[in-house]
N, C-alpha and C positions, 0 to 999 in steps of 0.2 A: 548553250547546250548543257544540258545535266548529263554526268558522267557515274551514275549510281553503281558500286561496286568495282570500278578501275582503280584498283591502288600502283602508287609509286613504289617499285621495287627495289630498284637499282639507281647510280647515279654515277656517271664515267665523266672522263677526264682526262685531254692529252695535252700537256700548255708548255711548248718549245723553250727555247733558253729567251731570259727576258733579257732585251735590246736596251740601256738604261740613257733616256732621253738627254740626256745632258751628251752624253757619247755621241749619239749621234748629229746634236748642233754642232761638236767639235770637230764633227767629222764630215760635215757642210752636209749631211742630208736633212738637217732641220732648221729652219729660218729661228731664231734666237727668237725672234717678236711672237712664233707661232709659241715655242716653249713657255714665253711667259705666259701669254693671253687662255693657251686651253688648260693648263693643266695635268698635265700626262706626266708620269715621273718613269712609264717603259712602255715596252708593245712585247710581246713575242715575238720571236723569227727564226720561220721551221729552218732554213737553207735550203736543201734541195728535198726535202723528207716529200712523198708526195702528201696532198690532202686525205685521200682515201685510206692512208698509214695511219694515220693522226685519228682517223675515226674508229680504225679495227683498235688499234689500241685503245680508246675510250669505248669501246662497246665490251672487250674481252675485261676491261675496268667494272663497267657498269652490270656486268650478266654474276659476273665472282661475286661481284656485293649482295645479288639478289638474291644467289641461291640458283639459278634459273638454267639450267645446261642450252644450248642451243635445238638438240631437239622437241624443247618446250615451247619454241618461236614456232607463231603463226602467220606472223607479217613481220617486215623491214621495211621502215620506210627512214631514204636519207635525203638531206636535205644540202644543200650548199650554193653558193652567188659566183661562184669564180669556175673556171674550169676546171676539170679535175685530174685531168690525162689526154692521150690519144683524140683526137678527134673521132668520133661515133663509136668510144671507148665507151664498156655499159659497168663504167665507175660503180653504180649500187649495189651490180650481181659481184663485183670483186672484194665487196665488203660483208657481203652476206657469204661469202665463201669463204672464208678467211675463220668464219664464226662457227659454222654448222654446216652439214653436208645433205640437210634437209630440205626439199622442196617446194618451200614455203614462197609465196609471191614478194617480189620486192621493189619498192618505185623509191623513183625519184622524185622531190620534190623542190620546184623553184619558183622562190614567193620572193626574194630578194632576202632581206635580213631578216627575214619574220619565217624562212622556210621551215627550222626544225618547231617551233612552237605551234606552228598551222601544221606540220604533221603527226605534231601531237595529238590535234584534233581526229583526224584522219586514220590515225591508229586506233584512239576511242572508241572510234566510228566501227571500225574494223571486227573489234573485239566483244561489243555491243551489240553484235549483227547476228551471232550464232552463240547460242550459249555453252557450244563443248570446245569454246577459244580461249588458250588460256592466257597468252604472253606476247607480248606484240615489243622491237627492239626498234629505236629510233635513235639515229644516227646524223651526225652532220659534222664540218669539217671544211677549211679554206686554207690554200697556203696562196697569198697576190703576191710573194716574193718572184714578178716578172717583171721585165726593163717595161713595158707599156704603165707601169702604175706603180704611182712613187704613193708608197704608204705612209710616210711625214709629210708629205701636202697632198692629202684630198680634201682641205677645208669643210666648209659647211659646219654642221653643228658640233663635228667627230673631230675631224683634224687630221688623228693617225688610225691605221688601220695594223689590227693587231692576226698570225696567223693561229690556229686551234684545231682541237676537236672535241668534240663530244658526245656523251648517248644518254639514252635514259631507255630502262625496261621497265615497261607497264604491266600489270599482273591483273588477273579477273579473281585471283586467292588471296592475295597476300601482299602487304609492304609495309615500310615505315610510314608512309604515308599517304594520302588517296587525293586525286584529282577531283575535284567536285564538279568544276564546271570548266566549259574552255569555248571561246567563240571569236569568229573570224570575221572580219569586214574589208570589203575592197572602195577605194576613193578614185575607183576607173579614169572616169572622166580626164585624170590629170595626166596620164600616161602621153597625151598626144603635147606636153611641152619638154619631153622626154624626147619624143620622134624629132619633133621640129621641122623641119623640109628635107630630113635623110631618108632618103628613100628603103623601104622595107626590103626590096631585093637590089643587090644580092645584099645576105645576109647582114656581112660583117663589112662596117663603113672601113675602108682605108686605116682612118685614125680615130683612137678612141678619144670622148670630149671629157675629163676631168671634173669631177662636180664641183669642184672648186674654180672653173672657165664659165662652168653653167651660171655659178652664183651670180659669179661678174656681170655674164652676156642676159642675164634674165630676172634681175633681182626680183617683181614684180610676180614673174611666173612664179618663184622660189617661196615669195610669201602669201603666193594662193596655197602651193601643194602643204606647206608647212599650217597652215591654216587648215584648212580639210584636212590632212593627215591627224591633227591635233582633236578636232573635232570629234571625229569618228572614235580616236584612242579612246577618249574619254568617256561618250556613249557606251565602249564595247567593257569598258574595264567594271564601268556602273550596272549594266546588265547582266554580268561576270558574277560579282559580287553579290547580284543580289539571289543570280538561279543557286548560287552557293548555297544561300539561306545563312547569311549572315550580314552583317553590316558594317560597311566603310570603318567605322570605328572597332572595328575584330581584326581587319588587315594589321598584322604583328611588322612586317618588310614587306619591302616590293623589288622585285627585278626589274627595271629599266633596260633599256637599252645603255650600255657602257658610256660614259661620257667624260671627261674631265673638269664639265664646269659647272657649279653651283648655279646658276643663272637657269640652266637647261633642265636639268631635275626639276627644278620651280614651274619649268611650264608644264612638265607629265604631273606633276601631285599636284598642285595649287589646285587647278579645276578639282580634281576630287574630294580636297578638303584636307588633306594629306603634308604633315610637315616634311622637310626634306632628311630629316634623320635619319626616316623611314626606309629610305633609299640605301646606293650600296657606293655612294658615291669616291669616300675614300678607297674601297675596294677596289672600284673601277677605275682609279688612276692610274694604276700600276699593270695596267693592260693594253691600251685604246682601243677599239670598237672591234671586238673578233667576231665580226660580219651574223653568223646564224647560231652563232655558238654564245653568247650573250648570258641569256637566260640561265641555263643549264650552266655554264659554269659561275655564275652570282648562286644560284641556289646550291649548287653542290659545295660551295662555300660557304653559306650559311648554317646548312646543315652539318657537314662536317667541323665544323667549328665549334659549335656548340650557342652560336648566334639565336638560333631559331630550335624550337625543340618541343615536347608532346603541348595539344594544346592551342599551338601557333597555328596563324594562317598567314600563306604566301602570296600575293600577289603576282603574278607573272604577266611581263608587259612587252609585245616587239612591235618590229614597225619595219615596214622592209620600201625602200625604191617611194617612200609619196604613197603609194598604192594598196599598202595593205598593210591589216592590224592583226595582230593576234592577242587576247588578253587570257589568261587561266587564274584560277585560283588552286593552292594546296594547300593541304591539312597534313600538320606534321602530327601521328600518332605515338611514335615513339624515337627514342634514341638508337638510331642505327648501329652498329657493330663495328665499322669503319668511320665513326666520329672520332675525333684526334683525342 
C-alpha cells in the first residue's frame, strides 16, 4: 500500500535497565551453551513496571519530539503479545489517557510480534481515509517478567526475550521523515500446528507450551511455518520496495526482527539480495527479541544516532507467531532535532 503524504513525526522509546547476559548464566537463568551459540550480550527487565507504563512513556517521548500536542491525535492504536493488566482490563484506553483527554478512538492490536508495524499500516489507513485527519499515535509495549515464561530459554531462532516500549506519531503535515509504503501478509494456514489437539475452549490451556518444547515436539511443523513465514517476508518486503518507487539497491538499513545471530539475518536479506551489514545486527545484541517493539526501537536508533540520515531509506521488517508479516519502507528527509 502507498502511503502518499504520511510523514514520520515522532519516534518514542522506553528500554528498562539492561540485564547483562553473562549475569544471568552466573545466576543459572541462562544455560552457558545457550550464551555462546545465540549471541545476546543483554535483554532488558522492566521488574514490576507495568507494560502500558512503558508505552505512555514512549508515546509522551514520541509526541515531544513531534511537536504534536495530544489534541492533534485522531487515532491510537496499540499494539502488544503478552498481557498487559487485569483481566478484560482495556490496557489501550489507559494509554490513550494517560496522553490526551480527547475522544479520539483507540484499539488494540494483536498480530504477535508484527503488532505495532501492522498498526502502523492501520493508522495510515486511518489517516488516509479523511482528509481533515491529521496525527495518528501508535503505541506498543511487553513486560513477560512472569514465572509462566523464562525469557533466557525460549529457543527457536530468538533465544531470550527482552521487556520495552515504544511509539511512533504519524503526521498528514509534517516530519523528519515519510512512510512510503507498508503491507501486510498472513501465512494462516499454519496457525493449526500452533493449536495442535488443544482444544479452543475454554480459553487458556492449564499450561503454557514453550516454543522451545514446540521445537523439540515438532521439528518438521517448525520448518514448514519457518519456511512459509520466510516466503511471504520476502514477497511483502520486495513488493514494499517496489510501491516505494525505489530499488533494493536504495535500501540504506533494514530493521529486522532482533536477533543475536549472524546466520538468521542471512536468511531475511540473502533472498533479497541484501548484505548482512545492512542489518542492525550488532545493535540487536544487546537487547534480545522485545517482542512488537523491534522495529521502532532499531529505527529510532538509527536515526538518532546519526546512522541513517536525509536521503536514506529504511527498510522495516516484523514477523509475528509463523503467521504474519509486516514490511514498511522509510524515507529519512531530514536530521531530527533529538539526533544525539
Amino acid at each position: 500500500m502507498k502511503t502518499p503524504g504520511i510523514h514520520v513525526a515522532g519516534l518514542g522509546v522506553h528500554i528498562p535497565p539492561i540485564m547483562d547476559a553473562r549475569e544471568a548464566v552466573e545466576l543459572g537463568l541462562y544455560a552457558q551453551e545457550d550464551y555462546e551459540w545465540y549471541g545476546w550480550t543483554g535483554t532488558p527487565v522492566a521488574g514490576d513496571t507495568p507494560a502500558p507504563d512503558m508505552a505512555v512513556s514512549a508515546a509522551r517521548q514520541a509526541m515531544e519530539r513531534a511537536g504534536i500536542p495530544g489534541d492533534d491525535l485522531d487515532v491510537h492504536l496499540h499494539a502488544y503479545l503478552h498481557d498487559q493488566g487485569p483481566e478484560g482490563w482495556p490496557a489501550t484506553h489507559y494509554v490513550l489517557s494517560q496522553v490526551t483527554d480527547k475522544d479520539i478512538p483507540s484499539f488494540g492490536v494483536m498480530q504477535a510480534c508484527s503488532g505495532l508495524m501492522g498498526a502502523l499500516e492501520l493508522a495510515a489507513s486511518h489517516l488516509l481515509a479523511s482528509p481533515e485527519r491529521r496525527a495518528a499515535l501508535v503505541t506498543g509495549a511487553d513486560n513477560i517478567g512472569i514465572p509462566e515464561v523464562n525469557r533466557w530459554g525460549i529457543g527457536l531462532m530468538n533465544g531470550v526475550i527482552g521487556d520495552a516500549g515504544s511509539a511512533v506519531v504519524l503526521s498528514t503535515r509534517s516530519g523528519f521523515g515519510r512512510l512510503l509504503a507498508v503491507n501486510t501478509g498472513s501465512t494462516a494456514e499454519v496457525e493449526e500446528h500452533f493449536r495442535r489437539d488443544v482444544p479452543m475452549f475454554p480459553p487458556r490451556p492449564p499450561k503454557r507450551r514453550q516454543p522451545a518444547d514446540f521445537a523439540a515436539q515438532e521439528p518438521e511443523a517448525l520448518a514448514e511455518i519457518v519456511r512459509r513465514q520466510g516466503d511471504c517476508r520476502t514477497d511483502l518486503a520486495i513488493r514494499t520496495v517496489a510501491e516505494a518507487d525505489i530499488d533494493m539497491s536504495d535500501v540504506t538499513r533494514v530493521v529486522h526482527i532482533f536477533t543475536g545471530l549472524e546466520s538468521y539475518v542471512k536468511t531475511i536479506l540473502d533472498p533479497l539480495g541484501l548484505s548482512t551489514d545492512r542489518g542492525i545486527l550488532e545493535f540487536a545484541r544487546g537487547f534480545g527479541h522485545l517482542t512488537v517493539n523491534d522495529q521502532v526501537v532499531g529505527l529510532e536508533h538509527l536515526v538518532r544516532s546519526g546512522e541513517v540520515g536525509p536521503g536514506d531509506h529504511v527498510l522495516l521488517m516484523a514477523q509475528g507467531a509463523g503467521v504474519t508479516v509486516t514490511c514498511a519502507v522509510v524515507a529519512i528527509d531530514e536530521n531530527p532535532g533529538w539526533r544525539d
